[in-house]
CHARMM internal coordinates of N, CA and C (Angstrom, degrees):
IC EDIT
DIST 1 N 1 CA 1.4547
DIST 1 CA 1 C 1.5362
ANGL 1 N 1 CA 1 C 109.09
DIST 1 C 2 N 0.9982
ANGL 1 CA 1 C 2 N 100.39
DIHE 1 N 1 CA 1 C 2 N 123.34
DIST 2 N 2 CA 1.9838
ANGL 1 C 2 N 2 CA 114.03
DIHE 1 CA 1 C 2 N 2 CA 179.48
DIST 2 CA 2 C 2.1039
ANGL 2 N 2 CA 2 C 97.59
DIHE 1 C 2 N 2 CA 2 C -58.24
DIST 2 C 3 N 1.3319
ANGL 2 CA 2 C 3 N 98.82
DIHE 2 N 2 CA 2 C 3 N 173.20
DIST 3 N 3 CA 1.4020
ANGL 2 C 3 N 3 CA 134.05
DIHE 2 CA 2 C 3 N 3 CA 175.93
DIST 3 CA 3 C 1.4386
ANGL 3 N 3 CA 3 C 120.00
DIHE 2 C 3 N 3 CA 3 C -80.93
DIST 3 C 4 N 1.1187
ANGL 3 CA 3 C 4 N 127.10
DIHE 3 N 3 CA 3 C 4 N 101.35
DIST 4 N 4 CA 1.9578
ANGL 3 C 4 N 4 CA 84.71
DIHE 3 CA 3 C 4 N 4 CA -166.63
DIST 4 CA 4 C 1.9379
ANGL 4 N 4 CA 4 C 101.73
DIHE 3 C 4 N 4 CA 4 C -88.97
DIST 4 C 5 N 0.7812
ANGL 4 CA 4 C 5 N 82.64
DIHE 4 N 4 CA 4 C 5 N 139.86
DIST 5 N 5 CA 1.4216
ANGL 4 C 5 N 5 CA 115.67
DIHE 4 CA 4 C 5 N 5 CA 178.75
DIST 5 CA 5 C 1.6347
ANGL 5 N 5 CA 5 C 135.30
DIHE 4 C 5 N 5 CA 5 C -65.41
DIST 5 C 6 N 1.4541
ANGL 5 CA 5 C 6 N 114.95
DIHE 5 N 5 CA 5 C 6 N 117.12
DIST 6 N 6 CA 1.2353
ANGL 5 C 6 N 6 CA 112.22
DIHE 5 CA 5 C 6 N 6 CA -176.08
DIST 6 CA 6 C 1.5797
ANGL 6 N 6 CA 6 C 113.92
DIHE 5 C 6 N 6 CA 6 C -140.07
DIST 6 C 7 N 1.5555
ANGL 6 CA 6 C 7 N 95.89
DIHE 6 N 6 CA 6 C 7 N 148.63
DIST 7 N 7 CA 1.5947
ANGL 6 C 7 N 7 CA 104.69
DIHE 6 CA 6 C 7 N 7 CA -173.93
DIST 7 CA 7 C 1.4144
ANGL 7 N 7 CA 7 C 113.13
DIHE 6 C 7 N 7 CA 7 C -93.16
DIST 7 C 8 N 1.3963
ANGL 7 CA 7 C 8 N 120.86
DIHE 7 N 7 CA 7 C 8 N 166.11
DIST 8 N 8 CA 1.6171
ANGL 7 C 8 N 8 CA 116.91
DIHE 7 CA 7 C 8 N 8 CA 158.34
DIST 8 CA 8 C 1.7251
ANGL 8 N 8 CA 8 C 103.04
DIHE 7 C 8 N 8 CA 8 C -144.02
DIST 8 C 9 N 1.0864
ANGL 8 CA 8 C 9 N 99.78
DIHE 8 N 8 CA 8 C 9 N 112.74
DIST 9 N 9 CA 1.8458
ANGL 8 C 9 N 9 CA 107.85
DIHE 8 CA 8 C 9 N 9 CA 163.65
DIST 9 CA 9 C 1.0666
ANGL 9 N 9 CA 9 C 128.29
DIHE 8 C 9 N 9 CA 9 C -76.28
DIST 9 C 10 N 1.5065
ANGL 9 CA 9 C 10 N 135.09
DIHE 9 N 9 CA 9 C 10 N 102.72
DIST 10 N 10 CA 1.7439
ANGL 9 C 10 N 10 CA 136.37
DIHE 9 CA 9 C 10 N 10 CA -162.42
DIST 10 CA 10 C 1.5745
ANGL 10 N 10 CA 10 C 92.99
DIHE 9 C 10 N 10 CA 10 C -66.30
DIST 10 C 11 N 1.3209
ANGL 10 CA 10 C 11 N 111.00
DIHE 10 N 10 CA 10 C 11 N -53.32
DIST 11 N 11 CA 1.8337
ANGL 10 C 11 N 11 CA 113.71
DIHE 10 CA 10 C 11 N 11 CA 167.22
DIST 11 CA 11 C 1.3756
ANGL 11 N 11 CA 11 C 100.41
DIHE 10 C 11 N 11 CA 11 C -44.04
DIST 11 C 12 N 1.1602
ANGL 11 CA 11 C 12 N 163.15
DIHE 11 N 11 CA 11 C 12 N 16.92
DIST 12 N 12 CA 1.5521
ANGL 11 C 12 N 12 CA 133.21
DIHE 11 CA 11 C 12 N 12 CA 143.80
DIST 12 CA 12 C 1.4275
ANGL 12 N 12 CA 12 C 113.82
DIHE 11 C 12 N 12 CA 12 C -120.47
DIST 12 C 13 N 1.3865
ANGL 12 CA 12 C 13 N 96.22
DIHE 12 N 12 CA 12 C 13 N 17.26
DIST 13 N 13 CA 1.7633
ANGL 12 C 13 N 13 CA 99.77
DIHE 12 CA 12 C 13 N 13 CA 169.37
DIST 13 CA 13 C 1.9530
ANGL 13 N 13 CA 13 C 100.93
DIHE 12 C 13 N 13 CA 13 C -118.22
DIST 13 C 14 N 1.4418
ANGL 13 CA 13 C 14 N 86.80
DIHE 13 N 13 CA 13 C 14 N 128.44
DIST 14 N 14 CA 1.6626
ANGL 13 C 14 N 14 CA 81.06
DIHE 13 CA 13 C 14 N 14 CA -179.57
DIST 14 CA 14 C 1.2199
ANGL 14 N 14 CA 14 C 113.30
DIHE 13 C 14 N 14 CA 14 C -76.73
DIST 14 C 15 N 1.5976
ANGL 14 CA 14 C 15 N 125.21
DIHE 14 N 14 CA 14 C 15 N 144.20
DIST 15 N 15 CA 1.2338
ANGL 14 C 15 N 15 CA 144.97
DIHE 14 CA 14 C 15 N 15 CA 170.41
DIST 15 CA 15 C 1.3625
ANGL 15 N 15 CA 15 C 124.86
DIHE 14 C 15 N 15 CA 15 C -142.07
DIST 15 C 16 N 0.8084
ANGL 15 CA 15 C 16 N 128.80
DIHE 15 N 15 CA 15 C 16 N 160.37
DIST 16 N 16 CA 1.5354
ANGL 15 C 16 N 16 CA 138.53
DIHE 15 CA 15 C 16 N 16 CA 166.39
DIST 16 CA 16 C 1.5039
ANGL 16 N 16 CA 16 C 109.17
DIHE 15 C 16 N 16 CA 16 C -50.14
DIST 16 C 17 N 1.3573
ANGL 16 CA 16 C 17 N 108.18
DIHE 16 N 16 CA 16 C 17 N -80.80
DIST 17 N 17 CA 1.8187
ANGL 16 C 17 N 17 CA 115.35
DIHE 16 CA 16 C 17 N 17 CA 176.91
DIST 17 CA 17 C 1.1509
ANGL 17 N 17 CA 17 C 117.41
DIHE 16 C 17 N 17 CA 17 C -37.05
DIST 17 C 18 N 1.3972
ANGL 17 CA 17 C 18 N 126.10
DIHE 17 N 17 CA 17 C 18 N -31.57
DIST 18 N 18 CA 1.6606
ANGL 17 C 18 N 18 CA 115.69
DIHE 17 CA 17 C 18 N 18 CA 167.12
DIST 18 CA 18 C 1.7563
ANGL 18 N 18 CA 18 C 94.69
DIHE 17 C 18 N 18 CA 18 C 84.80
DIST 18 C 19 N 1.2702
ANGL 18 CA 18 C 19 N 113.15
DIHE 18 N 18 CA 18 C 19 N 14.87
DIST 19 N 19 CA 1.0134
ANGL 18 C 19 N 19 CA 95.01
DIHE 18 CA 18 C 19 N 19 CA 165.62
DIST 19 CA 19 C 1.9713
ANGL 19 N 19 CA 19 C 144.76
DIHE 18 C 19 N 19 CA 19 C -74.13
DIST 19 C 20 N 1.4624
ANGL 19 CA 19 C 20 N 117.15
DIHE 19 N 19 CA 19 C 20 N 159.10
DIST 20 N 20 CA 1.6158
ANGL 19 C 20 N 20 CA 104.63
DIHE 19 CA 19 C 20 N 20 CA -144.80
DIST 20 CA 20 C 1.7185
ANGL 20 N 20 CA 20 C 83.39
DIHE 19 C 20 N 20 CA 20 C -131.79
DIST 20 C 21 N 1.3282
ANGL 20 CA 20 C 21 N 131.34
DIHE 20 N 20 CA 20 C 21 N 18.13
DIST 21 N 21 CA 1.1360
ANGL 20 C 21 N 21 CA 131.00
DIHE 20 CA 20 C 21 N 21 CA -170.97
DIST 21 CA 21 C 1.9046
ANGL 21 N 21 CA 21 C 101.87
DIHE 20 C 21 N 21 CA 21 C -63.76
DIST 21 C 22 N 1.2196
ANGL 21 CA 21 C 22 N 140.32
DIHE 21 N 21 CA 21 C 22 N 133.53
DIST 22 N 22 CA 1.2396
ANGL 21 C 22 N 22 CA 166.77
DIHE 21 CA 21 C 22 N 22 CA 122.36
DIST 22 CA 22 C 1.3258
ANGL 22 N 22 CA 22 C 133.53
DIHE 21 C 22 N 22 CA 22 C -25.33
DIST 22 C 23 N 0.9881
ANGL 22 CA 22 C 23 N 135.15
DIHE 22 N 22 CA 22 C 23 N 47.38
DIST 23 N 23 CA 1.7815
ANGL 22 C 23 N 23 CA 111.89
DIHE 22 CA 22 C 23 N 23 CA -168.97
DIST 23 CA 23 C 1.8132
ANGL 23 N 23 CA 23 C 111.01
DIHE 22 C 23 N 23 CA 23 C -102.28
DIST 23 C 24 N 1.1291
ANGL 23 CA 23 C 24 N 93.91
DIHE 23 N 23 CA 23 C 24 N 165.43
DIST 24 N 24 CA 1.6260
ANGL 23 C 24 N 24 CA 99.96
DIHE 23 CA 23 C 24 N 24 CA -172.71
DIST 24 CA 24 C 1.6552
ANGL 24 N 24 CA 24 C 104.03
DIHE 23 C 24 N 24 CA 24 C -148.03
DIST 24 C 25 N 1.5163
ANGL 24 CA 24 C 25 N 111.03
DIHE 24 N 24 CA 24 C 25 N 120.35
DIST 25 N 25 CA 1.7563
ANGL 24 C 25 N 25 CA 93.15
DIHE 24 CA 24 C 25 N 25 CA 171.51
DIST 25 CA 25 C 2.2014
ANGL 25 N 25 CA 25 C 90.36
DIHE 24 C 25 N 25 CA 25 C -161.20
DIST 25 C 26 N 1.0448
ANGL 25 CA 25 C 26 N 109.28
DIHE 25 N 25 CA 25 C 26 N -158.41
DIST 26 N 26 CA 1.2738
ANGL 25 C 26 N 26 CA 127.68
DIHE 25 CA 25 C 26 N 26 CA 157.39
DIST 26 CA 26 C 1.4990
ANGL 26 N 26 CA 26 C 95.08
DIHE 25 C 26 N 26 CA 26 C -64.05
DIST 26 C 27 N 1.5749
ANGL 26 CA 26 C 27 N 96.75
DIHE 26 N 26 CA 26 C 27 N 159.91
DIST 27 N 27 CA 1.6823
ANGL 26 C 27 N 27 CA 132.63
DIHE 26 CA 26 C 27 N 27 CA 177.71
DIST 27 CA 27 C 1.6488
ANGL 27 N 27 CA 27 C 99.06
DIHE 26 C 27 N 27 CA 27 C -39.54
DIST 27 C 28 N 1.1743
ANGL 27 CA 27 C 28 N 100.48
DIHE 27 N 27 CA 27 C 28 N -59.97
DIST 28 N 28 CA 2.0262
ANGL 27 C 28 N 28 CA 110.49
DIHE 27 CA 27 C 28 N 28 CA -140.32
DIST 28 CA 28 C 1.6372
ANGL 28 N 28 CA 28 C 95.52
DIHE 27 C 28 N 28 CA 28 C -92.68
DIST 28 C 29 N 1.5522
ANGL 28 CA 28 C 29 N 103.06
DIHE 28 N 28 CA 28 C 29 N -31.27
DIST 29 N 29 CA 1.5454
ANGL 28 C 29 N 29 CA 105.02
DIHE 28 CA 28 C 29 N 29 CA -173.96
DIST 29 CA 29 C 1.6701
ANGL 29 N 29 CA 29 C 95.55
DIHE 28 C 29 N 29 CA 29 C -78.63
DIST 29 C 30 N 1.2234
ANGL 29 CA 29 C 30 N 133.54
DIHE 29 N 29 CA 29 C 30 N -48.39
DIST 30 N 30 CA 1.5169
ANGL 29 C 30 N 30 CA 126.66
DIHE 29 CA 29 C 30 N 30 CA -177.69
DIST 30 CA 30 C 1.2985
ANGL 30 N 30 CA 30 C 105.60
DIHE 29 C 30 N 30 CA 30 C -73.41
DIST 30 C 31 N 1.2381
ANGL 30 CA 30 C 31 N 134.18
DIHE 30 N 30 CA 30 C 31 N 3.70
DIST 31 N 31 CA 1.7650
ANGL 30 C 31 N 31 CA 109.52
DIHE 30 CA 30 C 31 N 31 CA 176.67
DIST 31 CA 31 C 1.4687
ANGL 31 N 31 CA 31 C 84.90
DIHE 30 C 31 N 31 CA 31 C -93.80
DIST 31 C 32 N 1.9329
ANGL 31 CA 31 C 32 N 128.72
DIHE 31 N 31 CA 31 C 32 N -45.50
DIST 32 N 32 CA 1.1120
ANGL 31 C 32 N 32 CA 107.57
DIHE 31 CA 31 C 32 N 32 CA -149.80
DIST 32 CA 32 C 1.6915
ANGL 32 N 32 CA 32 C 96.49
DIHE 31 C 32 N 32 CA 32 C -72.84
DIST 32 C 33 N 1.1278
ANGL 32 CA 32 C 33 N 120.19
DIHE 32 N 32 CA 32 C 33 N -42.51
DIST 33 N 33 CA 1.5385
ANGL 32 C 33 N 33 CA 109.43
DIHE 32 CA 32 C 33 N 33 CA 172.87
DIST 33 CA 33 C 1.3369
ANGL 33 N 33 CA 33 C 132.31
DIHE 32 C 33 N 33 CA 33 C -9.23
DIST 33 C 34 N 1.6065
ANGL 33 CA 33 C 34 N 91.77
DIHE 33 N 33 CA 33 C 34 N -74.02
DIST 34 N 34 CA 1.7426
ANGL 33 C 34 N 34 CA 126.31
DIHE 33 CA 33 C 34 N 34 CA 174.50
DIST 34 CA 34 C 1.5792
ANGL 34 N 34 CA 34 C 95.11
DIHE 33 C 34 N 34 CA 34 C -36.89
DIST 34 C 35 N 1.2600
ANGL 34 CA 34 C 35 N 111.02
DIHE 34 N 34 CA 34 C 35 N -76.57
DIST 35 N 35 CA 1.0569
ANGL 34 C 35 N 35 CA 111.94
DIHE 34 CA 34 C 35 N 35 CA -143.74
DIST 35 CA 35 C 1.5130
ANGL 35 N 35 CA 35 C 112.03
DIHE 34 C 35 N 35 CA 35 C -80.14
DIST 35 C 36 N 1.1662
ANGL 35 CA 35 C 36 N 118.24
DIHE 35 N 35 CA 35 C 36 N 0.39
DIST 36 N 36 CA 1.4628
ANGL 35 C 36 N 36 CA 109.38
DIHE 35 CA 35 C 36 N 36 CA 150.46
DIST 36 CA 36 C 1.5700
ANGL 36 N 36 CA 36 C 133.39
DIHE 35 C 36 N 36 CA 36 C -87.48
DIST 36 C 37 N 1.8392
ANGL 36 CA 36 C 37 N 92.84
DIHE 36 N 36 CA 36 C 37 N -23.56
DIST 37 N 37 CA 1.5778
ANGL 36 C 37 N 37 CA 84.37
DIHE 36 CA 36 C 37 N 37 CA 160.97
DIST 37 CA 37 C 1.6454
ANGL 37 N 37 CA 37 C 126.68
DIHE 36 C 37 N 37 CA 37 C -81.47
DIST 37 C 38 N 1.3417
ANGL 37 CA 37 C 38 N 109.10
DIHE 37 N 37 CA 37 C 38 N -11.08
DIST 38 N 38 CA 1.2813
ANGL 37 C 38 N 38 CA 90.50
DIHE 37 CA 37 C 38 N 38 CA 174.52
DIST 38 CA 38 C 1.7034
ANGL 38 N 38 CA 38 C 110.20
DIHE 37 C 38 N 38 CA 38 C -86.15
DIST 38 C 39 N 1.2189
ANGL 38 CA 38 C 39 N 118.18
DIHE 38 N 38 CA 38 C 39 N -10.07
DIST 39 N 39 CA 1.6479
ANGL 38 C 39 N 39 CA 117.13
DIHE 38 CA 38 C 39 N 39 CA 164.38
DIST 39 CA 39 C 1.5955
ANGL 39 N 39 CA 39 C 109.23
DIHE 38 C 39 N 39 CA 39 C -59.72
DIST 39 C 40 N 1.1875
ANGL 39 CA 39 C 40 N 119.39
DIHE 39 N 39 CA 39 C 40 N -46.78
DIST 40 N 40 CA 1.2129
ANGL 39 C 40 N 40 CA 150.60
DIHE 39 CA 39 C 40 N 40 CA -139.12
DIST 40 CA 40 C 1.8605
ANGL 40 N 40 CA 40 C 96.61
DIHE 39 C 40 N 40 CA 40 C -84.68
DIST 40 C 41 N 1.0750
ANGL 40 CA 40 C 41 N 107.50
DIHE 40 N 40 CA 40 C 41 N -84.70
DIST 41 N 41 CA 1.6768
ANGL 40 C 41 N 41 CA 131.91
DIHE 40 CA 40 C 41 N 41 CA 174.40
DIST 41 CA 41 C 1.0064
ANGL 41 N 41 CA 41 C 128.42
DIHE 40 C 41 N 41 CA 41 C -89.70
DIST 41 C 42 N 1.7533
ANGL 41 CA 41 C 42 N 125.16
DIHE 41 N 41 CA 41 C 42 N 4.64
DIST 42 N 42 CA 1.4658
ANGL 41 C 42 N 42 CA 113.62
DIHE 41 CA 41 C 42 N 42 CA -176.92
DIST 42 CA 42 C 1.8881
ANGL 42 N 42 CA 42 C 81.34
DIHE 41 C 42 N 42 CA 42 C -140.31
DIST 42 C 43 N 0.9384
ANGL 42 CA 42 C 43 N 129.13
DIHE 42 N 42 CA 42 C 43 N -3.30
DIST 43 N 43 CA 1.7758
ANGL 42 C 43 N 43 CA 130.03
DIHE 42 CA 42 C 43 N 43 CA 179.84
DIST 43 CA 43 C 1.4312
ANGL 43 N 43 CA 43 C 114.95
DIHE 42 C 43 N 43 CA 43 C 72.84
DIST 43 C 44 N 1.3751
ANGL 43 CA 43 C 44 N 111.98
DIHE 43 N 43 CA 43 C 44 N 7.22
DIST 44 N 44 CA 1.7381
ANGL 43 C 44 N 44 CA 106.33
DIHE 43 CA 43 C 44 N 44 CA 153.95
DIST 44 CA 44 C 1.3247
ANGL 44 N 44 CA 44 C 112.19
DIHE 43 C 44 N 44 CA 44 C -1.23
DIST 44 C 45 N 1.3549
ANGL 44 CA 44 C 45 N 117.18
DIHE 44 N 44 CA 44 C 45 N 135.47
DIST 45 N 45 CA 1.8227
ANGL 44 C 45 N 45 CA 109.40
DIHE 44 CA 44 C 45 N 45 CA 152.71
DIST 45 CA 45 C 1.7995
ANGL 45 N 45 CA 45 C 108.80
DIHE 44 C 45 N 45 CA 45 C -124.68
DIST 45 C 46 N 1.4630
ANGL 45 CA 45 C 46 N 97.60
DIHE 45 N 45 CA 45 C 46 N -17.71
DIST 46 N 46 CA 1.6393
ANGL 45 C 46 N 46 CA 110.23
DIHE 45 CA 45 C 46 N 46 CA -164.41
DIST 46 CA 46 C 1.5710
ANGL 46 N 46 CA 46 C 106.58
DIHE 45 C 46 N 46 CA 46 C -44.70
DIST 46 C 47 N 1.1605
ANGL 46 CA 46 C 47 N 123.64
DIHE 46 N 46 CA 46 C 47 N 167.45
DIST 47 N 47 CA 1.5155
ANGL 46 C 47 N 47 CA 110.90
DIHE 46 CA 46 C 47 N 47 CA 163.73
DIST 47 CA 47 C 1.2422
ANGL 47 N 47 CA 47 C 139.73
DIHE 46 C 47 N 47 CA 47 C -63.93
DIST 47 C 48 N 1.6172
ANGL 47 CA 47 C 48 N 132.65
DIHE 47 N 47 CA 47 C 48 N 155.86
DIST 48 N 48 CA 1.2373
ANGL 47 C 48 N 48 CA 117.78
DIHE 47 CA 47 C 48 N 48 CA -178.32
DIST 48 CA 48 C 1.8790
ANGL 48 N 48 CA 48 C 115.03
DIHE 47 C 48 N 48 CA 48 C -45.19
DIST 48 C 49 N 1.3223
ANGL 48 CA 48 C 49 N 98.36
DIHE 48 N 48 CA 48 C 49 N -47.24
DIST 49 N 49 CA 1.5212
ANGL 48 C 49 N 49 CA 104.71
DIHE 48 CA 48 C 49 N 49 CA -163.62
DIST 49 CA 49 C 1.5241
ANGL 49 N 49 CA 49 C 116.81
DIHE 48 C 49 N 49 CA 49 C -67.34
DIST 49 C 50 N 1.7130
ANGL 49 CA 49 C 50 N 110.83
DIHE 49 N 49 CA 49 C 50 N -7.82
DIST 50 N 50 CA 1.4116
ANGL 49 C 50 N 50 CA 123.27
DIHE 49 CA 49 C 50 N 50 CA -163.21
DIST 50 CA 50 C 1.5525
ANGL 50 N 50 CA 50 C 80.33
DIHE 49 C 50 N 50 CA 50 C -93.15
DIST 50 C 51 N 1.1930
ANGL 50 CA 50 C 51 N 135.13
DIHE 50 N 50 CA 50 C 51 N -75.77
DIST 51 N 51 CA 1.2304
ANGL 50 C 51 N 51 CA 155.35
DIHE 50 CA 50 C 51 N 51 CA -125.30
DIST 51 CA 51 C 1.9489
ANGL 51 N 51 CA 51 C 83.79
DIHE 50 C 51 N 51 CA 51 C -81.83
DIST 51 C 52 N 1.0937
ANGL 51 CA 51 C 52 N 153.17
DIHE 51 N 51 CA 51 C 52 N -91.61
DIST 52 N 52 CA 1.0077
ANGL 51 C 52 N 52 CA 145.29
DIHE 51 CA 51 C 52 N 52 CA 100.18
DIST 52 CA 52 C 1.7637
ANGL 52 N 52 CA 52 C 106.10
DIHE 51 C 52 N 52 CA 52 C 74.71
DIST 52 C 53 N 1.6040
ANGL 52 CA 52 C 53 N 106.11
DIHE 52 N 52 CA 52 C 53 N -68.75
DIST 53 N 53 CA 1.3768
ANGL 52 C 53 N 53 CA 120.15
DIHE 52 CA 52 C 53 N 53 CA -169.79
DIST 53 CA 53 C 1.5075
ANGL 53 N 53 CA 53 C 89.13
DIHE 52 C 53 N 53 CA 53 C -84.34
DIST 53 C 54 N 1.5194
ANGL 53 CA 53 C 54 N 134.59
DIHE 53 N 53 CA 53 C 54 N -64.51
DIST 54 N 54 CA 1.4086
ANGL 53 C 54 N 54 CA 138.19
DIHE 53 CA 53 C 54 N 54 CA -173.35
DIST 54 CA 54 C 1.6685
ANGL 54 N 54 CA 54 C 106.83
DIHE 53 C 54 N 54 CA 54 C -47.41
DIST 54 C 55 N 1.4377
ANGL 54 CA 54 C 55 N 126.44
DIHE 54 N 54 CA 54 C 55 N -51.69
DIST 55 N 55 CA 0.9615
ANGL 54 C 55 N 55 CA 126.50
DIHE 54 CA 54 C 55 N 55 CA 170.26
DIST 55 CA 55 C 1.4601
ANGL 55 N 55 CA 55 C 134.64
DIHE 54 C 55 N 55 CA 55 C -46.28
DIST 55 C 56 N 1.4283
ANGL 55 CA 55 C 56 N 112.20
DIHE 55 N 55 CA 55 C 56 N -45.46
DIST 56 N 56 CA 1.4140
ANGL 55 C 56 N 56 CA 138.91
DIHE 55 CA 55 C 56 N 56 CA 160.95
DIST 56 CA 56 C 1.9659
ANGL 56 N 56 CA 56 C 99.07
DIHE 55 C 56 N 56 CA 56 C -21.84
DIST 56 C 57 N 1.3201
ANGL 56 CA 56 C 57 N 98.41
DIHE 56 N 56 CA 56 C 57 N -75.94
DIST 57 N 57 CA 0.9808
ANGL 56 C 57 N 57 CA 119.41
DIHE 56 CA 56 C 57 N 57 CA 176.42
DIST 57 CA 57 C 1.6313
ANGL 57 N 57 CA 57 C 135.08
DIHE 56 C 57 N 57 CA 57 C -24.40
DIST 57 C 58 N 1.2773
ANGL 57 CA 57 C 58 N 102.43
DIHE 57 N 57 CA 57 C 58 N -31.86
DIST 58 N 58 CA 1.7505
ANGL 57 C 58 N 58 CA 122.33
DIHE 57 CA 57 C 58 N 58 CA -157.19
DIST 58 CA 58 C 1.6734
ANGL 58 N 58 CA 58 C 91.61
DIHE 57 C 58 N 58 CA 58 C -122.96
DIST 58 C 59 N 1.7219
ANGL 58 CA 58 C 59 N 121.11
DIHE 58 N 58 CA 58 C 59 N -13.14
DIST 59 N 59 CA 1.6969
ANGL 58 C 59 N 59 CA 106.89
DIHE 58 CA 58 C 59 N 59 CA 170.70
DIST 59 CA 59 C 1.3768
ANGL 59 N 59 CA 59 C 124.47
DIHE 58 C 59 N 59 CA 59 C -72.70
DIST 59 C 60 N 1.0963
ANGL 59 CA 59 C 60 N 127.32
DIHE 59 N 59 CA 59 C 60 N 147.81
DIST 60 N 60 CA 1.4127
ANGL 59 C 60 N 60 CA 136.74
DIHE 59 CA 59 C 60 N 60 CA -178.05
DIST 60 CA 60 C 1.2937
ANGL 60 N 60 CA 60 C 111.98
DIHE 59 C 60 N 60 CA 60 C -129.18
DIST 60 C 61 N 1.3194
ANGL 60 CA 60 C 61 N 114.17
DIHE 60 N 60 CA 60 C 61 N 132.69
DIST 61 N 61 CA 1.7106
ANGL 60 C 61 N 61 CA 126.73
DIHE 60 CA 60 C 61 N 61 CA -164.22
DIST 61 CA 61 C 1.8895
ANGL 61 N 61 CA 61 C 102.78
DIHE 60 C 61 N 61 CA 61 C -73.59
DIST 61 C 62 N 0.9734
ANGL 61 CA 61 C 62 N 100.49
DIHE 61 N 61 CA 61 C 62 N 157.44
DIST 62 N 62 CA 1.7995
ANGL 61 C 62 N 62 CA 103.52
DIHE 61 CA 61 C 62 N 62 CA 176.74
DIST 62 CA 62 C 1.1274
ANGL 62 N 62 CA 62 C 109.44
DIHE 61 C 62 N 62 CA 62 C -114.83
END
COOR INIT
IC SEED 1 N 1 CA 1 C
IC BUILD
């Protein structure tokens, strides 16, 4: 049985950087993704688990 699958578009979250980054994976593998690039490339400081919960929010199934 497959993963079901979800996307997150940095382009539909407003930011400053204008960033247009794409990702697509399973639930648990795209939050932890996400959420290091937005530590990573957008200067997050919030906690993993905050950032994580906000993110949740903004995935969309494929």
């Amino acid at each position: 049985m497959a993963d079901n699958r979800y996307r997150i578009d940095c382009g539909k979250v407003p930011s400053q950087s204008g960033c247009t980054l794409v990702m697509e994976g399973p639930e648990e593998d795209l939050l932890d993704a996400a959420v290091q690039h937005a530590q990573s490339k957008h200067g997050h400081t919030e906690p993993a688990d905050v950032l994580r919960a906000a993110i949740r929010k903004d995935l969309e199934p494929v």
